[in-house]
C-alpha positions in Angstrom: 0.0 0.0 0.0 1.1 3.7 -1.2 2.5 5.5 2.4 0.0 7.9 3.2 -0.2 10.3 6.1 -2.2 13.4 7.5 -2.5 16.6 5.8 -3.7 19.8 6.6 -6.0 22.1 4.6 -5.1 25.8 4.2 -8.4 26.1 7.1 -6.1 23.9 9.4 -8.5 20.7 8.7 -6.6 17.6 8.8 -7.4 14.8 6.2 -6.2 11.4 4.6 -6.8 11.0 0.6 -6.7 8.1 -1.1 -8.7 6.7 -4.2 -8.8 7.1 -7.5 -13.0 7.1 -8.7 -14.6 8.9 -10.7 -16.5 11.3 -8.0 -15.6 12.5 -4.8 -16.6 11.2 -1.5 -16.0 13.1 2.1 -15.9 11.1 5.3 -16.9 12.8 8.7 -16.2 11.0 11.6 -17.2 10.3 14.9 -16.5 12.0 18.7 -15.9 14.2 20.7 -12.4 14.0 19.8 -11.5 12.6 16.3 -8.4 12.5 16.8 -6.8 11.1 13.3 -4.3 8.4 13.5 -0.8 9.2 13.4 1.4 6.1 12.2 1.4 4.5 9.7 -0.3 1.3 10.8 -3.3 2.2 11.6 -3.7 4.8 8.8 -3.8 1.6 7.0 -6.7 0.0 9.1 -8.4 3.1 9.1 -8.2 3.0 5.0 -8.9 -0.6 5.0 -12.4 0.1 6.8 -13.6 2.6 3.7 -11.5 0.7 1.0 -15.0 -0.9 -0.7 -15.4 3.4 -1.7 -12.3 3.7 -3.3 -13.7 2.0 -7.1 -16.6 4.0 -7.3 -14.4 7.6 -5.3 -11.2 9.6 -4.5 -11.8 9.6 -1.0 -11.4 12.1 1.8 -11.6 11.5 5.5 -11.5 14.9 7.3 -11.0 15.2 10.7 -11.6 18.7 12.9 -9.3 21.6 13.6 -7.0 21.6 16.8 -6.7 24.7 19.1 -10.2 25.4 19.3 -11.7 28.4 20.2 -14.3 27.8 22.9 -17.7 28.0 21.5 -16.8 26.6 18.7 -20.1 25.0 17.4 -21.5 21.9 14.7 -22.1 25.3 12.7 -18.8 26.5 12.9 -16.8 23.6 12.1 -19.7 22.7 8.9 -18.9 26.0 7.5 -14.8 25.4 7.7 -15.7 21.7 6.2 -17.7 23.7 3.3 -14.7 26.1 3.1 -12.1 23.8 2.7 -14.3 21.6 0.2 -15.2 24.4 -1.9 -11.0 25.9 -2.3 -9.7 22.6 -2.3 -11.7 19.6 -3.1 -14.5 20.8 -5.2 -17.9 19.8 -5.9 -19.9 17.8 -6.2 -19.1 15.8 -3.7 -20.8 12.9 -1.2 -20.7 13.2 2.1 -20.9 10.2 4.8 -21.0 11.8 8.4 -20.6 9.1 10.5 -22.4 9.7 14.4 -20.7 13.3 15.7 -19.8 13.6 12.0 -23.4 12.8 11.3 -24.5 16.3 13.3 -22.0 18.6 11.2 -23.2 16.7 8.1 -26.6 18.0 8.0 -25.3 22.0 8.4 -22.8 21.0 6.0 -25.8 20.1 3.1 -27.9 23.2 4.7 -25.7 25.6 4.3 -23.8 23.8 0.9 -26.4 22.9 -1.2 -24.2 23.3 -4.8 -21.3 20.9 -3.6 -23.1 18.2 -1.8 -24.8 15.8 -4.0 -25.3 13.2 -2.1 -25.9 13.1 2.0 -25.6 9.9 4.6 -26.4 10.7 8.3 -25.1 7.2 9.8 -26.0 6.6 13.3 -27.0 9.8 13.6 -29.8 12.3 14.2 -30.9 15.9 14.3 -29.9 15.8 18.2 -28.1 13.3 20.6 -30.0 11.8 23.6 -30.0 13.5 27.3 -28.4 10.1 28.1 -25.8 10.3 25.1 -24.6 13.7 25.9 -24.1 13.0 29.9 -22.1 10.0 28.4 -19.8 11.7 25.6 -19.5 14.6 28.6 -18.0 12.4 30.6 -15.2 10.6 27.9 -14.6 13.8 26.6 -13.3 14.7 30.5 -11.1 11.2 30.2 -10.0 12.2 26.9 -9.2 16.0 27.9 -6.7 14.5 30.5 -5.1 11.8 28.5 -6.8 9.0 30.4 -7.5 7.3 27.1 -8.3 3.9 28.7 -10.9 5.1 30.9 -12.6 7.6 28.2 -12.8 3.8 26.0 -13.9 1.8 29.0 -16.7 4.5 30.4 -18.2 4.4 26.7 -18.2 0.5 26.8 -21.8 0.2 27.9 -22.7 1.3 24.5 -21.2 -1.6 23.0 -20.8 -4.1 24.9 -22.9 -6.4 28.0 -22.2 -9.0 30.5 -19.0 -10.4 30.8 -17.9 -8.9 27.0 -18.1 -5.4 29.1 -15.8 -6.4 31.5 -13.3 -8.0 29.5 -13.2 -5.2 27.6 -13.2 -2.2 30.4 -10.3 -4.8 32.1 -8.1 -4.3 28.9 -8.0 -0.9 27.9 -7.3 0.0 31.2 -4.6 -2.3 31.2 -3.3 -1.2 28.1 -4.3 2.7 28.7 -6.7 2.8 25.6 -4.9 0.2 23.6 -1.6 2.6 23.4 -3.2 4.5 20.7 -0.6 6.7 19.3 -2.3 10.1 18.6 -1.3 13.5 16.7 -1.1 16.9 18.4 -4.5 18.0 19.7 -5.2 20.7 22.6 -6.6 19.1 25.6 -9.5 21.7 25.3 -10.7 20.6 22.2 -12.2 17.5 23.6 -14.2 19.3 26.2 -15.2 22.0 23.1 -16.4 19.2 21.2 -18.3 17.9 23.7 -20.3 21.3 24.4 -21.2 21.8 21.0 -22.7 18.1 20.7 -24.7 19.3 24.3 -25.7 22.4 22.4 -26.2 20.9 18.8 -30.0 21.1 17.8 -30.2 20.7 13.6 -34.3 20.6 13.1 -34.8 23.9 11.9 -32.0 22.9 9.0 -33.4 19.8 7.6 -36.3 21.1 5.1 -33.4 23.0 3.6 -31.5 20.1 2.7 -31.8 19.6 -1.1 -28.8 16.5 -1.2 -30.8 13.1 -2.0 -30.2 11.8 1.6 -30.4 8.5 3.8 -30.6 8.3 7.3 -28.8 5.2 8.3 -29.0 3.3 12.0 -30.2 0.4 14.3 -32.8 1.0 16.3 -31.3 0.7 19.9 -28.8 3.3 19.3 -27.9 4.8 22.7 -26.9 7.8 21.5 -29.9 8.4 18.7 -33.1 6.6 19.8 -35.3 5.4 17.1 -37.9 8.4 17.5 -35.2 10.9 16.9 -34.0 9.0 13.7 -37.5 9.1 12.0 -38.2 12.7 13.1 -34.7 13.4 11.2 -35.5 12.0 8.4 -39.1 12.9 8.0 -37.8 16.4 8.1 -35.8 16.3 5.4 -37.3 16.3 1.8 -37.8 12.8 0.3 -35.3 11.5 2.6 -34.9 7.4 3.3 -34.6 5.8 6.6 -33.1 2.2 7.4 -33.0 1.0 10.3 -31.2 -2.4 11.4 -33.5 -4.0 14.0 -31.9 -5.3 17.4 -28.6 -3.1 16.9 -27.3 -0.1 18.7 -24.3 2.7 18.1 -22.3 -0.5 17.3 -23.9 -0.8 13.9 -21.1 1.3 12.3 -18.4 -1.3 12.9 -20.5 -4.1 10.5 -18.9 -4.5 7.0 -23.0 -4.6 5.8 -23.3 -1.3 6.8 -21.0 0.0 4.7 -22.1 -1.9 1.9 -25.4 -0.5 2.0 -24.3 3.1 2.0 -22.2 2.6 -1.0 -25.3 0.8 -2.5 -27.4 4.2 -2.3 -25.0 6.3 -3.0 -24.3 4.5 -6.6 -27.8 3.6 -7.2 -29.2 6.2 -9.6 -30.3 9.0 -10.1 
C-alpha cells in the first residue's frame, strides 16, 4: 500500500486522501475527539475500513481543527468543512457523516447545497439523547486529560454487556486505551467538542437540505433513539430511513453497513 499520512487544509482541517474514482466522496467521523491516526499502521486500518469506496471515489476523511476556540459549534466547524471543500476539493461531492460527524453533516448540506450531491447521516440524528450527551461529557473529561483507557472503557456500555463489558473495560485499562498513538491536539478541544454536541440542535436545517439523503441506524442506538432517527429523516425532503433492528451505536463497525451506503450512494439517479 502507497504511504500515506495526515495533511492539513489551508483552514487547518486535517485529512487522509486516497482513491482514484470517478467522483468525490467526504468522510466525517465520529466524537468528541477525532483524533486522526498518526502512524502509519493504523492509517492503514483506518483506510482498509472505507476501501469498498475507493472503485466508485477519491476519497477524503476529514477530521476537525485543533486549538479550538471555545464556542466553537457543529455550525462552525460545517462551514470550515464547506470552506475547505469548496477551495480545495471541489464539488460535487458525497458526504458520509458518521455519528458526531453525522450532526456537522446535516449544516454541512444546509448551508452547501451546490457541492453536496449526495448526503448519509449514519448513526446519527438531528440531536443526541440527554443520556448520550451525559455519556460523551463524561469521555470527553477522560480524553481532555489523556486517560485514554478510561474515556474507551466508560463508553463500553454502548457496546458491549455482561462479561464482554468487562473484558473489555479490564483491557483498555490495562493497556491505557490500547496505546493508541495520537497527533497533536489541545486538551480543550475534547471538552469544546463535547459542548457543541450538548448544544447541537439541527431541526430547523433539515427542510433545507436539497442532497438526496439517507438516514442510516439500528434501532437501539444509545446515542440516537429510534424516534429521533425518524423525526430526522421525516424532516428532510424525500429523505430514506433504514434501520437495522436489534442493533445499537455499534452498527457502524458491521462490513454490511457500509455496503449498503455505498449501494445508495451508486444507485441512480
Amino acid at each position: 500500500m502507497k504511504t500515506l499520512s495526515i495533511k492539513y487544509s489551508s483552514n487547518g482541517i486535517p485529512f487522509i486522501h486516497f482513491g482514484n474514482g470517478l467522483h468525490k466522496l467526504a468522510i466525517l467521523g465520529g466524537g468528541p475527539g477525532d483524533d486522526l491516526p498518526s502512524d502509519q499502521k493504523r492509517i492503514e486500518r483506518l483506510i482498509n475500513t472505507y476501501q469498498l469506496f475507493t472503485k466508485h471515489y477519491d476519497v477524503y476523511i476529514l477530521g476537525r481543527k485543533s486549538c479550538q476556540q471555545s464556542g466553537y459549534s457543529t455550525r462552525d466547524m460545517a462551514l470550515d468543512f464547506g470552506n475547505m471543500i469548496n477551495d480545495e476539493i471541489g464539488g460535487p461531492i458525497d458526504i458520509i457523516g458518521y455519528s458526531y460527524g453525522g450532526l456537522i453533516s446535516q449544516y454541512l448540506a444546509s448551508y452547501y447545497p451546490e457541492l453536496v450531491h449526495c448526503l448519509i447521516i449514519a448513526a446519527s440524528a438531528y440531536k443526541v439523547s440527554q443520556a448520550g450527551k451525559d455519556l460523551d461529557s463524561k469521555i470527553a473529561k477522560f480524553e481532555s486529560q489523556g486517560k485514554w483507557g478510561e474515556a474507551y472503557a466508560t463508553g463500553a456500555s454502548v457496546y458491549y454487556q455482561g462479561l464482554n463489558k468487562f473484558i473489555y473495560k479490564l483491557l483498555v485499562r490495562l493497556k491505557d486505551g490500547m496505546n493508541r498513538n495520537r497527533p497533536a491536539k489541545s486538551p480543550s478541544d475534547y471538552l469544546i467538542e463535547a459542548e457543541a454536541e450538548v448544544n447541537h440542535d439541527s431541526i430547523n436545517e433539515l427542510p433545507r437540505i436539497k442532497a438526496r439523503t439517507l438516514v442510516i441506524a439500528g434501532d437501539k442506538d444509545y446515542f440516537f433513539p429510534i424516534d429521533l432517527l425518524r423525526e430526522t429523516a421525516a424532516k428532510i425532503p424525500e429523505a430514506e430511513l433504514s434501520l437495522y433492528e436489534g442493533l445499537g451505536h455499534d452498527v457502524c463497525f458491521r462490513k454490511q453497513f457500509n455496503e449498503d451506503i455505498l449501494t445508495f450512494l451508486t444507485r441512480a439517479p
